[in-house]
SERO-4910 file (N, C-alpha, C, O; in steps of 0.05 Angstrom, whole numbers):
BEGIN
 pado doro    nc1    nc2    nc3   cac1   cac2   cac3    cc1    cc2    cc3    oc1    oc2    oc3
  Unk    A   -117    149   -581    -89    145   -588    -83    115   -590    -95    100   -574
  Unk    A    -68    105   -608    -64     76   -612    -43     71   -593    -27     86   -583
  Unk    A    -47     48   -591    -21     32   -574     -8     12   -578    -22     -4   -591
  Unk    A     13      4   -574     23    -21   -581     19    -47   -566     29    -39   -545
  Unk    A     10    -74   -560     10    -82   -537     43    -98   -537     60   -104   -554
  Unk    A     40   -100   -513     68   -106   -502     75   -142   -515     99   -149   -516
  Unk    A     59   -154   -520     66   -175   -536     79   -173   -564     94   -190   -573
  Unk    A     75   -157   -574     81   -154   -601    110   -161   -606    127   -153   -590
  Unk    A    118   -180   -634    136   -184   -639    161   -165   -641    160   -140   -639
  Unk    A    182   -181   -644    205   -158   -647    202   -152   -684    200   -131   -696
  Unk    A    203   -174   -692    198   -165   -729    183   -149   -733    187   -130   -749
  Unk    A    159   -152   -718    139   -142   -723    136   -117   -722    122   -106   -739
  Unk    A    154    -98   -696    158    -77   -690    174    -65   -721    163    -50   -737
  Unk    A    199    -75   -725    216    -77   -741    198    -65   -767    195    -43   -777
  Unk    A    192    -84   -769    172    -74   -798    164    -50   -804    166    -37   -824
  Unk    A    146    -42   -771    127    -21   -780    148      3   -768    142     27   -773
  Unk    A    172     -3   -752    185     25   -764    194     31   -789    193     51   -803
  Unk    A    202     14   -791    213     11   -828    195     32   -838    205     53   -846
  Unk    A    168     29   -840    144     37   -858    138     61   -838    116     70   -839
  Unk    A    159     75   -817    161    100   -810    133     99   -791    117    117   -795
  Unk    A    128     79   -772    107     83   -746    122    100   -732    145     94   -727
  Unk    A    110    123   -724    132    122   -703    122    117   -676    135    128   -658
  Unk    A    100    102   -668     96     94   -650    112     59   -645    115     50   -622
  Unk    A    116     50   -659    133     31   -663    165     35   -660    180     19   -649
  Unk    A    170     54   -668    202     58   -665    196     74   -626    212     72   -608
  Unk    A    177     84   -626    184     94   -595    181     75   -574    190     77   -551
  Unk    A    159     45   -590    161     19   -568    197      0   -571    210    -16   -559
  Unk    A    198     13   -591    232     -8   -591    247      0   -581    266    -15   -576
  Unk    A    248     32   -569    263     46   -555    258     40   -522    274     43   -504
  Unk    A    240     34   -521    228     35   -502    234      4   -482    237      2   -458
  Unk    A    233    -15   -499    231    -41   -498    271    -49   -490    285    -59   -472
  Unk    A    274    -38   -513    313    -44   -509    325    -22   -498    349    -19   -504
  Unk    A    315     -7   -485    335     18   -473    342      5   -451    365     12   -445
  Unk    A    335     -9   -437    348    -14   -408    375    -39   -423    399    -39   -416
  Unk    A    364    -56   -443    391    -65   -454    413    -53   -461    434    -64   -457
  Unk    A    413    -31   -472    437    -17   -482    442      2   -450    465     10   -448
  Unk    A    424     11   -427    442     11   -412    455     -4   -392    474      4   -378
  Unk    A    443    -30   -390    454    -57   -380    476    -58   -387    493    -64   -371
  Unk    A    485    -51   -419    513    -58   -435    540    -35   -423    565    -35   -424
  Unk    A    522    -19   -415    536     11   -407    557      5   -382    581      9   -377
  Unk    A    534     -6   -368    536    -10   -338    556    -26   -335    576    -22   -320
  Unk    A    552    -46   -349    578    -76   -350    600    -57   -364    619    -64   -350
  Unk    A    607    -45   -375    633    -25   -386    644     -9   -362    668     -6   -361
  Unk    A    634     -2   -350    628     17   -323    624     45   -331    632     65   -318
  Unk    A    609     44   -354    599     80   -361    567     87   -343    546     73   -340
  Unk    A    573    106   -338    546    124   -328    546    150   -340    564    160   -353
  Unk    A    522    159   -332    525    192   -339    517    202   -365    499    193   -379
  Unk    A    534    223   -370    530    222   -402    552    209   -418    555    216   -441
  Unk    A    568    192   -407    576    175   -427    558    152   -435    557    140   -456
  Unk    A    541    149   -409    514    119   -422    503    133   -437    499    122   -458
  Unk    A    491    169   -435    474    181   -452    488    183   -483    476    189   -503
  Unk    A    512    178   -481    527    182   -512    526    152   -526    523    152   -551
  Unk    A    529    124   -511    535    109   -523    503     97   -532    498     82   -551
  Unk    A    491    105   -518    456    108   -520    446    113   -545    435     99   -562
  Unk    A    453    144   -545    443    162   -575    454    147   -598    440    138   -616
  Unk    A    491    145   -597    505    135   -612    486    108   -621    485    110   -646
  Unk    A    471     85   -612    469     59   -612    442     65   -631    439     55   -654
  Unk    A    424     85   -617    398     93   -629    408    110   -657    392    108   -675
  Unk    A    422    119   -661    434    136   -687    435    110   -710    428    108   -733
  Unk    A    448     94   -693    457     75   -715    435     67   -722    431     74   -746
  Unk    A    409     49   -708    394     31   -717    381     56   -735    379     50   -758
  Unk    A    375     74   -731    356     94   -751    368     94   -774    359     99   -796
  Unk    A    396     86   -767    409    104   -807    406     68   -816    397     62   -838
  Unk    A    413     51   -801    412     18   -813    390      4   -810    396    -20   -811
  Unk    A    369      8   -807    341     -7   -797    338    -24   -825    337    -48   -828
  Unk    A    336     -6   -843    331    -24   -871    344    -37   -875    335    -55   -889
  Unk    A    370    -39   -868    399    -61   -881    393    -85   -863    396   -107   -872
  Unk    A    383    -82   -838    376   -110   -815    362   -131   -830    340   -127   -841
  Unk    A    374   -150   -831    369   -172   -854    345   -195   -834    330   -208   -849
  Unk    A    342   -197   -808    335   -214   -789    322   -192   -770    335   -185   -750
  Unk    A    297   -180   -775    289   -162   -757    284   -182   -724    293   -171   -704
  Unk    A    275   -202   -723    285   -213   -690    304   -216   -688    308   -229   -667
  Unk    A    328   -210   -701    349   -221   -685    360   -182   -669    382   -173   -661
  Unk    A    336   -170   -670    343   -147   -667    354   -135   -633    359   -111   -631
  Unk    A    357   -150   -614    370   -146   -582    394   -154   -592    409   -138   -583
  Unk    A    411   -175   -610    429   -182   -615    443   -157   -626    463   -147   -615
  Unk    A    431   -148   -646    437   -126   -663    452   -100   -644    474    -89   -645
  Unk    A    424    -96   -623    430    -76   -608    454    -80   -589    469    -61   -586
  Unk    A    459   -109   -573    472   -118   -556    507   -105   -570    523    -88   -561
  Unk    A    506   -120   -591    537   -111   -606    541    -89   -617    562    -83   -629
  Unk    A    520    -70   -612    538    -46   -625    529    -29   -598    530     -5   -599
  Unk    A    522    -36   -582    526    -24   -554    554    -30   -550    571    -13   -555
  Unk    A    560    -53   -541    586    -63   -542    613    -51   -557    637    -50   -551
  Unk    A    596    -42   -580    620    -24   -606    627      1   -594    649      9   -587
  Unk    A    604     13   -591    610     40   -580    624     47   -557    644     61   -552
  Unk    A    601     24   -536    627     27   -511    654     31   -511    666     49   -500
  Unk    A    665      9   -527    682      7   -527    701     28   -548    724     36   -542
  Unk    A    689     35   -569    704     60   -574    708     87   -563    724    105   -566
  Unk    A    681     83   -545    688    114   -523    703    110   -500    711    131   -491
  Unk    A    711     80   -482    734     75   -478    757     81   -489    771     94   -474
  Unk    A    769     75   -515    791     73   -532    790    111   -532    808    125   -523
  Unk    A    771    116   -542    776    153   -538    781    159   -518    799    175   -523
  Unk    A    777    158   -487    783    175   -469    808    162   -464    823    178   -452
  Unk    A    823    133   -469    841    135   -462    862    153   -476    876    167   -462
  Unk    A    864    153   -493    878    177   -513    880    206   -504    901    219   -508
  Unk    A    855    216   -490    844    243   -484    863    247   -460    859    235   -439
  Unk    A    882    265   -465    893    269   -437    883    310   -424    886    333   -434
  Unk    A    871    298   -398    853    328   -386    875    349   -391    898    341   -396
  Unk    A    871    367   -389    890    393   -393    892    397   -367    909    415   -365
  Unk    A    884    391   -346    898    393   -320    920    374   -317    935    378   -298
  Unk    A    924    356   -331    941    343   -329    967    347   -340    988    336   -334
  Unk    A    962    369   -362    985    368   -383   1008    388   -363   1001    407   -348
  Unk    A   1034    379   -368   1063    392   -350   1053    414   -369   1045    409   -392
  Unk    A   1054    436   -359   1064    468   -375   1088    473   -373   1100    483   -392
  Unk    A   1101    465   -345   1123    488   -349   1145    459   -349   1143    436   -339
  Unk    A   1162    471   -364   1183    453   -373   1205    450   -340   1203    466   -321
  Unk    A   1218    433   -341   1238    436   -313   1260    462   -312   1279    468   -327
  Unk    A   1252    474   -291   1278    495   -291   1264    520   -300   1278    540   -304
  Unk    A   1239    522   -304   1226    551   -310   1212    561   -301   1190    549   -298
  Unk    A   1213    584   -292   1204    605   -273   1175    604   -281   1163    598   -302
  Unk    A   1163    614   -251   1131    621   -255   1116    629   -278   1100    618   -293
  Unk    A   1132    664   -276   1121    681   -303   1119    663   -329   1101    667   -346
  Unk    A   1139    642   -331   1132    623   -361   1109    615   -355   1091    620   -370
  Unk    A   1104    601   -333   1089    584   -335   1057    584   -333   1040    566   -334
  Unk    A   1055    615   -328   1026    639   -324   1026    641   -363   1007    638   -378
  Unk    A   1049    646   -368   1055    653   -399   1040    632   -415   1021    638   -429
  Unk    A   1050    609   -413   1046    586   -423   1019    573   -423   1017    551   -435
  Unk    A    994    584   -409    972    578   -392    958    596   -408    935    590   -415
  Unk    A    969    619   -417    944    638   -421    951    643   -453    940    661   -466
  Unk    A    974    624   -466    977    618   -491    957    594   -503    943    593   -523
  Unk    A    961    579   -484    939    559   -486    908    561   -486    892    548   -500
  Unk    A    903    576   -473    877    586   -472    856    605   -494    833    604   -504
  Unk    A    887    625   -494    879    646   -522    875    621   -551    858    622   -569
  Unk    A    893    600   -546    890    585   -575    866    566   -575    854    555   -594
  Unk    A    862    565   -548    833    547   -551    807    570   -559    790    566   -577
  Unk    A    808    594   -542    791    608   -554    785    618   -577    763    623   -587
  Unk    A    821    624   -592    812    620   -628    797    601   -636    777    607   -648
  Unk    A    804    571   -631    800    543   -640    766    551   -637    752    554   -657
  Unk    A    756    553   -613    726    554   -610    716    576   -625    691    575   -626
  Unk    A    722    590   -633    709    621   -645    712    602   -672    694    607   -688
  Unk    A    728    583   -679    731    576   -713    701    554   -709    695    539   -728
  Unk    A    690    553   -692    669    537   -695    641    543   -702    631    562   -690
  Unk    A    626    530   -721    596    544   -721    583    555   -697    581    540   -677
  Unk    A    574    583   -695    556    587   -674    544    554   -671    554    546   -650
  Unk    A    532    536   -681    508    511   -665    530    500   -657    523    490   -635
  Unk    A    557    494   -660    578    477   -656    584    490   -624    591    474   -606
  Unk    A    580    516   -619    597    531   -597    570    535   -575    576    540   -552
  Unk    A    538    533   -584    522    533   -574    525    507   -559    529    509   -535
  Unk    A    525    490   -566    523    458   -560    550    455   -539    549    445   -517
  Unk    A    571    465   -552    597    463   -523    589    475   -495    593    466   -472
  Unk    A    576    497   -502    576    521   -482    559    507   -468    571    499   -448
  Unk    A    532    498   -467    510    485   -457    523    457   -444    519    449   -422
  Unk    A    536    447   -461    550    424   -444    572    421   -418    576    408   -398
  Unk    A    579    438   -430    602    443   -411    598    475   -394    616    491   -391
  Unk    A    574    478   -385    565    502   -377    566    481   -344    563    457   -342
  Unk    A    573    505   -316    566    491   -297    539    512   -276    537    534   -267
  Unk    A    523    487   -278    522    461   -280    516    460   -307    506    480   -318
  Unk    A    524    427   -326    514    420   -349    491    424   -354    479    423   -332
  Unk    A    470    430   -377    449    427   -383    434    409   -388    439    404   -411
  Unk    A    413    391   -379    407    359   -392    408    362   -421    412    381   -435
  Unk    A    402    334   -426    404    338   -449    381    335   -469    382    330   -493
  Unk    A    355    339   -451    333    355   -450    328    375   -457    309    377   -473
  Unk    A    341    395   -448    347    432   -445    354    430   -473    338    437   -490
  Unk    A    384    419   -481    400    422   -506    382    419   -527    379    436   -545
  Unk    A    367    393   -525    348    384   -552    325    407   -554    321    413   -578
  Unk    A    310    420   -535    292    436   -533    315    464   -541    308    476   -561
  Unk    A    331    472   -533    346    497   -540    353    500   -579    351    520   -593
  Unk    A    362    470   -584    378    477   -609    358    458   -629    362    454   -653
  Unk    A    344    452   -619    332    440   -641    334    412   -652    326    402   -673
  Unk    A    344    405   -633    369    370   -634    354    348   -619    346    349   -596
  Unk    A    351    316   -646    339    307   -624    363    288   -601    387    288   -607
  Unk    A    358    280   -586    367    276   -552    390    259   -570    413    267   -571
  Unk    A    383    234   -586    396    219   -585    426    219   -607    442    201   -612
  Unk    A    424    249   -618    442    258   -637    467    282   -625    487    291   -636
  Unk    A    454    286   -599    470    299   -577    498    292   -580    515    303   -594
  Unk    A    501    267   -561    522    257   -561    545    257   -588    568    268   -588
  Unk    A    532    242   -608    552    240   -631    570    254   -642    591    248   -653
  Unk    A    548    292   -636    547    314   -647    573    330   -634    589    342   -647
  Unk    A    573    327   -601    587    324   -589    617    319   -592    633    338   -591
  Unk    A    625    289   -598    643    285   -605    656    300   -638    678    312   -639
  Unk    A    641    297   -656    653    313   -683    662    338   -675    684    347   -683
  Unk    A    638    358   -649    655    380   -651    680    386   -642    696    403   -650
  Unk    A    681    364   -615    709    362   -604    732    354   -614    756    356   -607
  Unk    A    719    342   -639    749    328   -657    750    362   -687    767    365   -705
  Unk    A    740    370   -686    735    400   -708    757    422   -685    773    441   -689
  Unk    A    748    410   -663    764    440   -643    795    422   -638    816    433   -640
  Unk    A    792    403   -633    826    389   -631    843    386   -655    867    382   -653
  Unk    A    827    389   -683    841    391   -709    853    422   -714    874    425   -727
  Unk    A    845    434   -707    847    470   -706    874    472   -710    888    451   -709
  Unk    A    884    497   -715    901    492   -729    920    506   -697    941    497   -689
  Unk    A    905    526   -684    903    548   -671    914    522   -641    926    531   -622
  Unk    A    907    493   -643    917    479   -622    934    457   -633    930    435   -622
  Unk    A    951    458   -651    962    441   -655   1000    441   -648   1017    425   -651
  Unk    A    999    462   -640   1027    452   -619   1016    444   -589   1031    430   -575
  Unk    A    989    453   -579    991    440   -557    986    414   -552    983    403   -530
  Unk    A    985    401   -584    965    368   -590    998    353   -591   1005    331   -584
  Unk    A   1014    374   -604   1031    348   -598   1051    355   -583   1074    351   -593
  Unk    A   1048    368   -555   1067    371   -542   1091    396   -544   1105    408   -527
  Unk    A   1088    397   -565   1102    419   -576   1100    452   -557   1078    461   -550
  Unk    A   1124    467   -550   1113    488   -546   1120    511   -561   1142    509   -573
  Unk    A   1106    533   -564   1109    554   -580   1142    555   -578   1153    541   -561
  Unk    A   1159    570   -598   1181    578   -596   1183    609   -581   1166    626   -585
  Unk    A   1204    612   -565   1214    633   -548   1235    652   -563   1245    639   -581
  Unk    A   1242    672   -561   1251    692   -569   1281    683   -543   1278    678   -519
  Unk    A   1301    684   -555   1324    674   -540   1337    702   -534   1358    704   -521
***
């Protein structure tokens, strides 16, 4: 089996993924993963939000490796779009408000609404998820299964590699929050009542 030695340039690496080594793209992973979760850590993500901003970081350099104009300047490269992502999966969860959190019952309304109101919500999320590809609803269920599944299990289950998890992730959660089936509960809105 060939090896890389640990001296080897960063261009150098650069190159021969370009020309599709993939023993080369698995030493660059290998070499800058603790940087992109150094970048994590200073954000204060752990978990699988480092595993999302991870995949997300590795997603990118695969689809842009050719466009990298300065293959050493390549920890730089990685440094700032660690930094990008973090920070947009900050900017997302602040937005994301938990559904434990959301008031159901309006002031002044009895229980029965508010059992009502709970299991309206629910029925519309379970439309919303049924409007999703079986792989879209495979991938929720596994994630949000307790306990979660690594994301090991997922890649070996569906066929996915690790670092496309995450991304995949988010599109489907923004496909199930577009639904049409949750959009009075997106903006607050509640069903109309029969007076």
């Amino acid at each position: 089996m060939r090896t890389i030695r640990n001296d080897v340039d960063v261009a150098t690496l650069v190159a021969r993924a370009m020309n599709g080594d993939q023993l080369a793209w698995q030493h660059i992973v290998l070499r800058f993963e603790p940087l992109v979760q150094s970048i994590c850590r200073r954000f204060g993500l752990a978990g699988t939000d480092t595993d999302d901003v991870s995949g997300s970081v590795w997603f990118r350099l695969v689809t842009h490796l050719t466009a990298i104009r300065e293959p050493a300047a390549l920890p730089g490269w990685l440094k700032t779009t660690a930094q990008r992502e973090c920070l947009t999966l900050l900017r997302t969860r602040v937005r994301e408000i938990p559904i434990e959190d959301l008031e159901v019952t309006a002031p002044g309304e009895t229980a029965p609404y508010s059992r009502l109101l709970v299991e309206e919500r629910r029925a519309a999320l379970r439309k919303a998820f049924a409007r999703l590809s079986s792989r879209d609803q495979k991938l929720l269920a596994m994630l949000f299964a307790a306990p979660p599944r690594s994301y090991e299990r997922i890649s070996a289950v569906l066929g996915m590699p690790i670092g496309a998890i995450g991304p995949t992730r988010q599109r489907c959660l923004a496909r199930l929050r577009s639904s049409p089936e949750l959009a009075a509960w997106r903006t607050n809105a509640l069903p109309s009542r029969a007076a």
